[in-house]
Backbone as numpy.savetxt, mean C-alpha at the origin, in Angstrom:
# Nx Ny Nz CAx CAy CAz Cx Cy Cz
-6.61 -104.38 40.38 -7.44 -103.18 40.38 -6.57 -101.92 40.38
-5.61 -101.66 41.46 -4.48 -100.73 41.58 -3.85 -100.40 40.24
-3.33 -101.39 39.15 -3.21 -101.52 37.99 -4.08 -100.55 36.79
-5.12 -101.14 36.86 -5.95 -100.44 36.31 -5.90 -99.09 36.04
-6.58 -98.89 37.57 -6.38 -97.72 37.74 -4.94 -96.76 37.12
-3.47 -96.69 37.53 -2.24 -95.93 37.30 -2.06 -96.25 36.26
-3.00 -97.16 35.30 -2.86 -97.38 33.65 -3.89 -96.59 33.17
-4.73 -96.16 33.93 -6.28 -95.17 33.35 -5.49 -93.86 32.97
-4.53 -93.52 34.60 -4.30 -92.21 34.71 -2.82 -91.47 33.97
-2.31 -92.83 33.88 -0.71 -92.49 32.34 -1.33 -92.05 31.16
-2.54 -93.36 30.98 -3.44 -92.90 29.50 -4.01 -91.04 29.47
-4.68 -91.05 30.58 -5.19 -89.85 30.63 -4.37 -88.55 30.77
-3.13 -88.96 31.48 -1.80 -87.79 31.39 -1.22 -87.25 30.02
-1.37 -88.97 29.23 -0.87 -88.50 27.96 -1.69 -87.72 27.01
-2.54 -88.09 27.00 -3.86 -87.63 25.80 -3.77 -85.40 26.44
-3.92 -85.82 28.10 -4.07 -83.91 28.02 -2.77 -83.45 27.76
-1.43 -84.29 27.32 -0.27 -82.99 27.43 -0.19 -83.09 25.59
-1.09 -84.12 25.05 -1.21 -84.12 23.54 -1.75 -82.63 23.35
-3.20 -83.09 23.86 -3.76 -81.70 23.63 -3.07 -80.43 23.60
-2.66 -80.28 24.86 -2.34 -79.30 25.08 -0.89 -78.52 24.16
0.00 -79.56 23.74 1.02 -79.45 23.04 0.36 -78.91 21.74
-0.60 -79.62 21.08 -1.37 -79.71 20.06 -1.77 -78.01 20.09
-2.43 -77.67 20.84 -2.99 -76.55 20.89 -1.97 -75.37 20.81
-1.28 -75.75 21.66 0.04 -74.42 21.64 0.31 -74.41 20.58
0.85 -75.52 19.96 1.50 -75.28 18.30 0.52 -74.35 17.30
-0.44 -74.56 17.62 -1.48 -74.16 16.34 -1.35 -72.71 16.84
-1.13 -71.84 18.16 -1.50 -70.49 18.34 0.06 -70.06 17.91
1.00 -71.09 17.88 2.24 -70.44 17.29 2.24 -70.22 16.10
1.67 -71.00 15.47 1.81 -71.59 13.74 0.95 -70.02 13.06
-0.51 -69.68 14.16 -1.52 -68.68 13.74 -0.32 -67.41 13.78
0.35 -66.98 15.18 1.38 -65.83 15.23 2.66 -65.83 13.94
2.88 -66.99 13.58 3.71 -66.94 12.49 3.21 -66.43 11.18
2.36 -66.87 11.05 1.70 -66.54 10.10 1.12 -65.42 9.86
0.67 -64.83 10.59 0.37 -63.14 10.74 1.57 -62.33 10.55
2.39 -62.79 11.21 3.58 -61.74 10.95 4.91 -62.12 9.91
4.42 -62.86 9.36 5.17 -62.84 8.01 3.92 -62.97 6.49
3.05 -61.97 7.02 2.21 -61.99 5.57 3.09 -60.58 4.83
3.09 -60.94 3.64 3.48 -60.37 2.16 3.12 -59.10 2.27
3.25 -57.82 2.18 2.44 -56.62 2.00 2.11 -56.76 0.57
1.15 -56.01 0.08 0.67 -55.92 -1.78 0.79 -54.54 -2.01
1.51 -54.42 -3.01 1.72 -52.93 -3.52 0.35 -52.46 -4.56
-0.13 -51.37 -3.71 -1.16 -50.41 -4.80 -0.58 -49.37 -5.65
-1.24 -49.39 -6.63 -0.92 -48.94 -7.47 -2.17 -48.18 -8.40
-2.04 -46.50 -8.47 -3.16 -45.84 -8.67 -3.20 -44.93 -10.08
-4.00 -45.18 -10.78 -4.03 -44.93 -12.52 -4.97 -44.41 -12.47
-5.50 -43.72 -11.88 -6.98 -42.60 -12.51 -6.67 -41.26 -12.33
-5.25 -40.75 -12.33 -5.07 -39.13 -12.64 -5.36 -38.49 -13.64
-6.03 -37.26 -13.51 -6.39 -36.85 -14.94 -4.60 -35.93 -15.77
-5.05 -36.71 -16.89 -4.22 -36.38 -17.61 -2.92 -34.59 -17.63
-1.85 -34.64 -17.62 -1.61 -33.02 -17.15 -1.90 -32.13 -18.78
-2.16 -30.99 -18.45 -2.97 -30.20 -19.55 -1.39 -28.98 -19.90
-1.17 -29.33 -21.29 -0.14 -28.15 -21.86 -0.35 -26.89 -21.62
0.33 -26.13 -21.23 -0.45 -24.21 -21.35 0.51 -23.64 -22.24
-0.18 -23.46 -23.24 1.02 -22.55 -24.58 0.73 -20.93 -24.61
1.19 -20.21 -24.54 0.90 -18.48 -25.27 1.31 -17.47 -24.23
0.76 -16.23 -24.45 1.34 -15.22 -23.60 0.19 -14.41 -22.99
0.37 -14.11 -22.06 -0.85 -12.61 -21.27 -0.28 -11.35 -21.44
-0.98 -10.66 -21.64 -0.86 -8.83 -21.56 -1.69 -8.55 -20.93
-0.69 -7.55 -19.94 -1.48 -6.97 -18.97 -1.35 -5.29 -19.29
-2.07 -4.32 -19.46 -2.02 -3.33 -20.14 -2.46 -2.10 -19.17
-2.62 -2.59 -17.92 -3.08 -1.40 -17.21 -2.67 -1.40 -15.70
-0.71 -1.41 -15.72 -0.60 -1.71 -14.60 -0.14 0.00 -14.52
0.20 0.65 -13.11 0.55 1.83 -12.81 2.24 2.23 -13.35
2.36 3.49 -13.94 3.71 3.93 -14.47 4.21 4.90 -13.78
5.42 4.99 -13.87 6.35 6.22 -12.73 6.23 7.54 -13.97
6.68 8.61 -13.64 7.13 9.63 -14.99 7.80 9.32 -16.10
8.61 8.14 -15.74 9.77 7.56 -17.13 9.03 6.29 -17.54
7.93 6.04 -17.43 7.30 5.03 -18.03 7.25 3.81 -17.45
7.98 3.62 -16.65 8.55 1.85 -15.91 7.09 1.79 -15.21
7.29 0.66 -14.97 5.76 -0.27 -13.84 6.31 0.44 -12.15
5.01 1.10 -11.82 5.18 1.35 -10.19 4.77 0.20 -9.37
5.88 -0.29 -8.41 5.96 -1.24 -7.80 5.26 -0.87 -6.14
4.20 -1.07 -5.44 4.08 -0.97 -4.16 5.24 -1.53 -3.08
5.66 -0.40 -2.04 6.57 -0.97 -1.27 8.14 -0.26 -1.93
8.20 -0.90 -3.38 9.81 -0.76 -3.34 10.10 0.10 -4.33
9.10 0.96 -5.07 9.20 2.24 -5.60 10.14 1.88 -6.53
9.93 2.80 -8.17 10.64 2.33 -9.49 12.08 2.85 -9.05
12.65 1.78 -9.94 14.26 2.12 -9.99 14.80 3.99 -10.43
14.90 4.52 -9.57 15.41 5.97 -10.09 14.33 7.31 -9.33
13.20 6.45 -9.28 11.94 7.18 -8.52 12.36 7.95 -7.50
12.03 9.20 -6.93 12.67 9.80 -6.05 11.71 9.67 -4.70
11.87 9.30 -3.71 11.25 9.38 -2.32 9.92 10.22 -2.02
9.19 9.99 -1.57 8.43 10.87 -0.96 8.84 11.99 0.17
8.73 12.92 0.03 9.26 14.58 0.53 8.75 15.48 1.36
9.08 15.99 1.95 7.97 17.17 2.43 9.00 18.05 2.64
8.20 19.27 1.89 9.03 20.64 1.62 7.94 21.49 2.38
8.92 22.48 3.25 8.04 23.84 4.05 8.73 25.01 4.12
7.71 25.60 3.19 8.36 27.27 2.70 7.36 28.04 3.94
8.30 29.50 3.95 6.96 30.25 4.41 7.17 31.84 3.74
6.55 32.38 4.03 6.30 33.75 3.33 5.45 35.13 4.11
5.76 36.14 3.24 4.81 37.35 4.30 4.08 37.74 3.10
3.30 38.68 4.34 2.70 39.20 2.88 2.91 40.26 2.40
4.06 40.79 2.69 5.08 41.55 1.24 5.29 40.79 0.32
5.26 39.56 0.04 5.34 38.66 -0.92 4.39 38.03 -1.94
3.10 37.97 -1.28 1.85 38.26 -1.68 1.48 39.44 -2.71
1.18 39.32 -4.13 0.80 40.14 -5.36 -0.19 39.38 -5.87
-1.10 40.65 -5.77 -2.67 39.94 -6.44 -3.44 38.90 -5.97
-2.77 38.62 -3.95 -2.90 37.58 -4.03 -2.48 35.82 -3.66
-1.51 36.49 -4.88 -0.47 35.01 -4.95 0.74 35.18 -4.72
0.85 34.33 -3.76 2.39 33.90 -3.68 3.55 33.37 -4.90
4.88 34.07 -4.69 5.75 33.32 -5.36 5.61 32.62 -6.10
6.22 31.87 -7.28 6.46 30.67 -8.25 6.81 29.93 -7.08
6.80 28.81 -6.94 7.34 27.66 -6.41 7.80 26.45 -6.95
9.06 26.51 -7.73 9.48 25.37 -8.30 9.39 23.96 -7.64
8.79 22.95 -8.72 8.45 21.77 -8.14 9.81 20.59 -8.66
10.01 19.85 -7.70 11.31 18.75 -8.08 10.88 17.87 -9.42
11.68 17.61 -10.12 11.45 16.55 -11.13 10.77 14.79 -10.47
10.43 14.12 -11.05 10.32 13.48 -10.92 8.90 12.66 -9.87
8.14 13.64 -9.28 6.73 13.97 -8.51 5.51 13.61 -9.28
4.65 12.59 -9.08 4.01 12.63 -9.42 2.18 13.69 -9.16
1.67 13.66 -7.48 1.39 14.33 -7.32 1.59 15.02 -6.05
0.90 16.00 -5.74 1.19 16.91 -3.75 -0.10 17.03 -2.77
0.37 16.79 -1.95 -0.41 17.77 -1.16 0.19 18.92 -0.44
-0.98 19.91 -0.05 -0.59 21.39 -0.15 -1.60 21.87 1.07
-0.81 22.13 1.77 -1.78 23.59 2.61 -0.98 24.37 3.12
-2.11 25.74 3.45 -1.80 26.77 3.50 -2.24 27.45 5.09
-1.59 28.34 5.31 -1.79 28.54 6.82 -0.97 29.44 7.12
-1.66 30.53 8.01 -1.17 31.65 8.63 -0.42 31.20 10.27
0.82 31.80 10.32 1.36 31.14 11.55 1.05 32.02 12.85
0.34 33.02 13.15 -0.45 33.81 13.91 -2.03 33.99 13.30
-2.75 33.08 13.91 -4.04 33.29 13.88 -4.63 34.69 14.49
-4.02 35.58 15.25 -3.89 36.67 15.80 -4.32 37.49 14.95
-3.49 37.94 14.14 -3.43 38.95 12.57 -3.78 38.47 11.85
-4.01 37.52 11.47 -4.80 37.11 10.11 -5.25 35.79 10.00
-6.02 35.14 8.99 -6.33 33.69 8.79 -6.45 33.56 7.39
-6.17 32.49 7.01 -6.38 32.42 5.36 -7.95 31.51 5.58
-8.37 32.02 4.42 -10.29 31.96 4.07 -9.88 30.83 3.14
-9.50 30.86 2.24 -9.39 29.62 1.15 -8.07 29.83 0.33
-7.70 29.37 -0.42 -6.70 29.29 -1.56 -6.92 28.16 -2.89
-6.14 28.46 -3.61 -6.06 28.02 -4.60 -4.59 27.64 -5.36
-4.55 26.50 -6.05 -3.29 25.92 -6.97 -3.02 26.13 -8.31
-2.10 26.67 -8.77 -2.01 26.15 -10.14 -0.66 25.99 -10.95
-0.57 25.51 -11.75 0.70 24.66 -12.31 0.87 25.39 -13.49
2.27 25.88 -13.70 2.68 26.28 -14.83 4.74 26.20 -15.55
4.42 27.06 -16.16 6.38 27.18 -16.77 6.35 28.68 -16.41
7.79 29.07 -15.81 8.11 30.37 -14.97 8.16 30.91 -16.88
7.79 30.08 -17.82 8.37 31.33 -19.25 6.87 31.74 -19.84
5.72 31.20 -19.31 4.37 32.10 -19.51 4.42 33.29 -19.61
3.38 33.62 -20.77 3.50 35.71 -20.90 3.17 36.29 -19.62
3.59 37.06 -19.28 2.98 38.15 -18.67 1.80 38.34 -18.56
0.67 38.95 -17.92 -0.02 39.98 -18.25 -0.37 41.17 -17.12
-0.56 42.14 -17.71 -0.54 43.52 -17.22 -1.92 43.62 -16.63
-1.86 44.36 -15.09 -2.57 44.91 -14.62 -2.16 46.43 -13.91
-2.96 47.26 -13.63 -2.76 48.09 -13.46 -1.59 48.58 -12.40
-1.11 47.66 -11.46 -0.07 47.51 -10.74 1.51 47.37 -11.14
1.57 46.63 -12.69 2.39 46.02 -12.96 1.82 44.66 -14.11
3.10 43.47 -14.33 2.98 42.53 -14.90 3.34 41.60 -13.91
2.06 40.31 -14.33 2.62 39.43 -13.45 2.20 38.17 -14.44
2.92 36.73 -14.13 2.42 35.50 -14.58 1.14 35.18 -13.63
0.06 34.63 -14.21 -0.92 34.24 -13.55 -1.58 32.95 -14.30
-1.26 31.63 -13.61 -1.52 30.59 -13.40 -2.57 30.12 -13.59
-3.65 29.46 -14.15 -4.96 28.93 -14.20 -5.05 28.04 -12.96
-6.27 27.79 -11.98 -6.60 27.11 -10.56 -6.28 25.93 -11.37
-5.90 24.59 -10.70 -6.32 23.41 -10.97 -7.17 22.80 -9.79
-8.17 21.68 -10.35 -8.64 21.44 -9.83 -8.36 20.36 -8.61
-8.79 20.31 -7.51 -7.65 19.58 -6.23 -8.64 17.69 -6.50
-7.87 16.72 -6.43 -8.42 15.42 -6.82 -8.92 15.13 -5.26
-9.48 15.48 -4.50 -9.95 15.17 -3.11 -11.07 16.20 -2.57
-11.56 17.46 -3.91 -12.78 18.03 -3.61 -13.55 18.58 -4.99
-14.56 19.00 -5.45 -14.81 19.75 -6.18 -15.09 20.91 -6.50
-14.56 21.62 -5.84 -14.10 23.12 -5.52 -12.78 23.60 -6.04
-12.44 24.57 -7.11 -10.99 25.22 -7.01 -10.39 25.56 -5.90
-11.19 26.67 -4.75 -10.40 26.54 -3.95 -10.74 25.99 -2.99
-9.82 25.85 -1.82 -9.38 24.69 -0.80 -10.13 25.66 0.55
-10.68 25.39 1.43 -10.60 26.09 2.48 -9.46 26.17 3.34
-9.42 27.58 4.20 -8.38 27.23 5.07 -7.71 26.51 6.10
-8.45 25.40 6.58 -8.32 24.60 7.21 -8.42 23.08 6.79
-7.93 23.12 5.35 -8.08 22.04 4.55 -6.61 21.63 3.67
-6.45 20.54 3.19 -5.31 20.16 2.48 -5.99 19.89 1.22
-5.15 20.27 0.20 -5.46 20.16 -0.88 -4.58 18.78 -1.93
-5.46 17.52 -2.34 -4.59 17.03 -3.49 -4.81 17.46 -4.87
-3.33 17.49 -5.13 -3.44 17.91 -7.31 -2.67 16.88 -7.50
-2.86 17.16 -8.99 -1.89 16.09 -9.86 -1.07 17.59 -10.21
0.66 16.88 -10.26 1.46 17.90 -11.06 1.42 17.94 -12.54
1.04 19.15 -12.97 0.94 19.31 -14.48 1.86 20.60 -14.98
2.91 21.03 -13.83 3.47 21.96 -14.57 4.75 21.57 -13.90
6.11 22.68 -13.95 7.36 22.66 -13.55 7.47 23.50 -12.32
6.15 24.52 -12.28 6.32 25.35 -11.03 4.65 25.91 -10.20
4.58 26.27 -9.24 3.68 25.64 -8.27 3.02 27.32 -7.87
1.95 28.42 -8.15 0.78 29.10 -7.75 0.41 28.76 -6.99
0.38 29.79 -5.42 -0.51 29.69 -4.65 -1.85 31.06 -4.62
-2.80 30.80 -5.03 -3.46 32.37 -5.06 -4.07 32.13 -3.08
-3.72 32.94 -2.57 -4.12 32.98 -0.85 -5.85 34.20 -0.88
-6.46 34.09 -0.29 -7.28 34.38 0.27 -7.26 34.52 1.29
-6.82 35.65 2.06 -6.90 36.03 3.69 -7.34 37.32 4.29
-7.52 36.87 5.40 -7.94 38.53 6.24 -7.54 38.81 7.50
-7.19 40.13 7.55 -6.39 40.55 8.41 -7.87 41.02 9.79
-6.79 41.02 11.03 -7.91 41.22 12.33 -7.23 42.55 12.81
-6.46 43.03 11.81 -6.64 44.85 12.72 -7.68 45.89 12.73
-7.25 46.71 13.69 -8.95 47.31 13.66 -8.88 48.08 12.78
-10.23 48.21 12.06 -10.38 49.22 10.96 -9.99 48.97 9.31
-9.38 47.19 9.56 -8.77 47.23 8.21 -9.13 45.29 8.10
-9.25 45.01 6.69 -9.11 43.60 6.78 -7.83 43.17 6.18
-7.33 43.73 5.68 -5.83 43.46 4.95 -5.19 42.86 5.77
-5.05 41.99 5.36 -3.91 41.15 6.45 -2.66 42.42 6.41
-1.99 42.21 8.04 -0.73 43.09 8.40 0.66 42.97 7.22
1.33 43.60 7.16 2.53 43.36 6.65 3.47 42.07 7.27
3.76 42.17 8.41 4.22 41.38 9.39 3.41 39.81 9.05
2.75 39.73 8.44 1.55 38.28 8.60 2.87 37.37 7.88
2.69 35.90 8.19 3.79 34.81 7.74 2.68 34.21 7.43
2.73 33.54 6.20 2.34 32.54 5.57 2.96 31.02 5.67
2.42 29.78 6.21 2.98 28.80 6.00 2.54 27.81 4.82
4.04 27.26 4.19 3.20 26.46 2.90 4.10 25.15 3.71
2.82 23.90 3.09 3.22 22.55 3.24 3.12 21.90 2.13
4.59 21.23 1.28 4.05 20.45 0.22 4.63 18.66 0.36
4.18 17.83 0.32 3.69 16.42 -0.06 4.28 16.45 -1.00
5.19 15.82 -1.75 5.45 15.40 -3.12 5.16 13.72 -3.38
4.60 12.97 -3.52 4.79 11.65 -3.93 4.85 10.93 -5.41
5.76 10.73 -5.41 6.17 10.00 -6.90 5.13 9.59 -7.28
């Protein structure tokens, strides 16, 4: 009987370490196999075809300096001269008819800005003024005072008015070599509106290429 039995339980020792051997192998055999699968190369053919571009563009309306070249934002044409600011001043002993001085303008400017202004509001104030552009070799013409060049107003590109008020800046385009101011002012002495002798005029000009 004893027999039996320790012959049941060899049989039965062997069969579970079968199994079990059995089984391990197969979860090794599954890990092998996973990690040595093949990768497959894709490979993708539905791009649309690339398209030739043959010929030329004209562009016909880009911005020009005075010498014709393309104006560049930022880095200004080769030769272009800087943006400026020039400040004259004047009395009005200098003042005829009016207007101030010729004021020669720099080469190379495309347009300005301009105002005008009394440097004692005290004695006087300027009421309005006016611009205009010409060549210092214009005729003459005679008034009963004398001869003087006299300038046609231009019109300022920032109002529609010739002249400017006095508390205003005026933009033009430059269209001549030298620069008319006709002033409009009035004097605060008593009994008189003429602006004083003593009165200073201030001019401010803007030049930008």
């Amino acid at each position: 009987m004893r027999k039996i039995v320790v012959t049941g339980l060899i049989v039965f020792s062997a069969l579970t370490l079968s199994w079990v051997g059995g089984a391990s192998g197969q979860r090794v055999r599954e890990v092998s196999a996973a990690t040595t699968r093949t990768p497959t190369q894709v490979e993708v053919t539905n791009f649309p075809a690339t398209q030739n571009v043959a010929g030329s563009v004209a562009v016909t309306n880009l911005p020009l300096d005075a010498a014709g070249n393309v104006r560049v934002s930022g880095g200004g044409s080769p030769g272009a001269p800087a943006a400026t600011l020039i400040e004259l001043r004047f009395h009005e002993t200098d003042r005829t008819l009016g207007r101030l001085p010729l004021i020669p303008v720099p080469a190379g400017y495309r347009t300005v800005s301009i105002f005008v202004q009394t440097t004692d509001a005290t004695k006087a104030a300027v009421n309005n003024w006016a611009a205009g552009f010409g060549s210092n070799t214009a005729p003459l013409v005679h008034y009963n005072i004398g001869d003087f060049q006299v300038f046609g107003s231009s019109s300022p590109l920032n109002t529609q008015f010739s002249y400017v008020p006095g508390d205003f800046s005026g933009l033009f385009n430059i269209v001549g070599p030298y620069l008319q101011l006709s002033v409009n002012a009035t004097g605060f002495s008593v009994g008189s509106t003429a602006p004083p002798a003593d009165t200073e005029y201030y001019v401010s000009l803007y030049l930008m290429p």
